[in-house]
Every structure is written in structure tokens, then in C-alpha cells.
N, C-alpha and C positions, 0 to 999 in steps of 0.2 A: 781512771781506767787502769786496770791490772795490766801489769807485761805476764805473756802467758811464754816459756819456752818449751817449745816442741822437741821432742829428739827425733833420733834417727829409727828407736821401735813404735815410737807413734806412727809413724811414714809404712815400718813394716803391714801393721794391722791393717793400713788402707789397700794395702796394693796385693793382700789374699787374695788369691784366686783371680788370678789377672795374668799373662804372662808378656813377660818385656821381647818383643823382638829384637833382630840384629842392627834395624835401623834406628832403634830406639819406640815405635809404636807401642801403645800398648794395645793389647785386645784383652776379650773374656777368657778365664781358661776353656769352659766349655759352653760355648751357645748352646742353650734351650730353645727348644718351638714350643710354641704355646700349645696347650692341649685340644684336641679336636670338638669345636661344637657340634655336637650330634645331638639330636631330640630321638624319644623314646621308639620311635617309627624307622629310627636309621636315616634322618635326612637330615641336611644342613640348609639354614635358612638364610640367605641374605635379599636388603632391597636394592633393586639400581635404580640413577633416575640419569635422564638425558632428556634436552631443554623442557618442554612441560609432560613429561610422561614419568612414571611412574609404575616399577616393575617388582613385584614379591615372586620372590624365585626359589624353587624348593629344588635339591640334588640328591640323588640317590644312586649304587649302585643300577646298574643295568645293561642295556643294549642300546642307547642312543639315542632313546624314544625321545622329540621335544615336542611338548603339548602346552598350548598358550592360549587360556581364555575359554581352555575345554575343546578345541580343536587343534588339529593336527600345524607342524610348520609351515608344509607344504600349503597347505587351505590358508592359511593366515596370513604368511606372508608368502605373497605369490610369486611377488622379484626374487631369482636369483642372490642378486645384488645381500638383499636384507638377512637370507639366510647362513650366505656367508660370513657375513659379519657378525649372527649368534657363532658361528663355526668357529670362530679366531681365538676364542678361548680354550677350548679343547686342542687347537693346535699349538698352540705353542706352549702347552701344560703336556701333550704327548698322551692325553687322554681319549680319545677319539673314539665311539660307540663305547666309551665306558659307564656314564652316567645318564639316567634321565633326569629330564629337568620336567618339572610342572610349574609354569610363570602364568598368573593373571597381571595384566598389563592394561591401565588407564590414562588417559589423557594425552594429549598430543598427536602428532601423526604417524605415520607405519615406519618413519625414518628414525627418528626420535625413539620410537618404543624398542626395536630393534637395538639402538644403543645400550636401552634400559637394563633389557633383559641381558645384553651383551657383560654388562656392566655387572648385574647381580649373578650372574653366572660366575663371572669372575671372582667375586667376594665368598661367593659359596664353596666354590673349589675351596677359596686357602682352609672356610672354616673347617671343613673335613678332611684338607690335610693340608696344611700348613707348610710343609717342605716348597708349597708351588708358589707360594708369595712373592718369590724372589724374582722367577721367569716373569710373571704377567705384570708385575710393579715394572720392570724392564720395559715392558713391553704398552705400558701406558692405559693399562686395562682396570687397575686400581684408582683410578683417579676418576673423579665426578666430571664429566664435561659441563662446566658451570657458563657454557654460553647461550645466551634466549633472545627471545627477539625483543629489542627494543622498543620500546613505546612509542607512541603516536604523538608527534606535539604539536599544541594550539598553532594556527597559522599556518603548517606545512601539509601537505599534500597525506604525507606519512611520516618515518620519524625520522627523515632528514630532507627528503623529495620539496625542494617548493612549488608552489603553483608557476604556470607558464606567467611569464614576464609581458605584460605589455605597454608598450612607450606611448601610446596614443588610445 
């Protein structure tokens, strides 16, 4: 094995464009955002999923319009509850009637999907502009909710329930 000695202008060429703070950290000299995914039509695509649903979600400049499945939010999801929780990604991105969203939305129940689209909505902001990554990753809106319902096992009731107990 060769000894290899390093100097101190080796060290210089690594640490270009980097700048040493007062604490001693180092950061980038200038963070980049990555460039906007936009398709030829002006929209940005992202999918969300939340436990068995499955949401393709398109965003575009507009007035607020959300249409899911070719019908309106209000029709769709009739709870309250469900359309606020598409809402929470525009709030806390400070976007609010800025963009329409067009989501078809499969499998699972209106809870679940509602995540979905929550979720690809969120993914689609950053694609189109990238600056909002920061707020909604804060905010737990980038992240897959990877919890499902547990399976059924041989001998129990459901997937933990047992059958009632009897002594005689």
C-alpha cells in the first residue's frame, strides 16, 4: 500500500464554494432549488397514496377550482372534515384559490383518498415551485402515510380480536 500525503491546497480544492461559519459549520456557498417540473400544458404532476388509495394529481395556475374523478369537491367529498384536509396544503404554502387541481382518485375509502390527493397536491406544489418544500416537509405533508390495515389471521376473529373464550 502507497502512503499518499495530502497538503493543505488538496483541503483548499475540496472546500470551493462552501463557506465556513463562525461556529465552525460548514454550508453551500449558494443553495440551488431544483428546476420546476412543468409539462407542456403548464401543469405539474405528482401521485399521492394514503393506505389503499391512490391519487394522480395535476396543478395549475387558476382560481381554486378542485375537481376529482370529473366532479366537483363539494359533490365528492361531502364531509366538511375531508375537504379541509385537501385545504391544508394550500394553507400552509399561503397559496389559497391560486391553483386548480384536477385528481382522479382510486381505491380505498373517502378518508384515505382525501389523504391521497392531500398528499399529491403537496408533491405538486414543490414540483412547480420548489421554494414550498420547505414549509409542507415541516409540516408532514411530504411524507407517504405508510400505515394499512393489517391482515386477518388464521384463528382470530380479525387481525388481532380472538373468538369469545369459553370454559365449558
Amino acid at each position: 500500500m502507497a502512503d499518499t500525503t495530502n497538503s493543505l491546497e488538496g483541503l483548499k480544492s475540496l472546500t470551493e464554494g462552501t463557506v465556513i461559519a463562525a461556529d465552525g459549520s460548514v454550508a453551500p456557498a449558494e443553495a440551488t432549488l431544483p428546476e420546476p417540473k412543468i409539462d407542456n400544458l403548464g401543469r405539474a404532476y405528482a401521485t399521492g397514496k394514503r393506505k389503499n388509495s391512490i391519487a394522480r394529481v395535476w396543478i395549475k395556475p387558476g382560481n381554486g377550482k378542485v375537481t376529482i374523478n370529473g366532479r366537483d369537491q363539494e359533490v365528492y367529498f361531502a364531509r366538511p372534515v375531508l375537504r379541509l384536509i385537501i385545504a391544508q396544503a394550500f394553507e400552509i404554502s399561503d397559496r389559497i384559490d391560486s391553483y386548480d387541481v384536477i385528481a382522479t382518485v382510486k381505491g380505498g375509502g373517502l378518508s384515505g383518498q382525501a389523504g391521497a390527493v392531500r398528499h399529491g397536491i403537496s408533491k405538486a406544489l414543490t414540483y412547480y415551485e420548489p421554494a414550498l418544500r420547505k414549509p409542507l416537509k415541516a409540516a408532514g405533508f411530504m411524507t407517504r402515510d405508510s400505515r394499512v390495515v393489517e391482515r386477518k389471521k388464521y384463528g382470530k376473529a380479525k387481525a388481532r380480536k380472538s373468538f369469545q373464550f369459553s370454559k365449558r
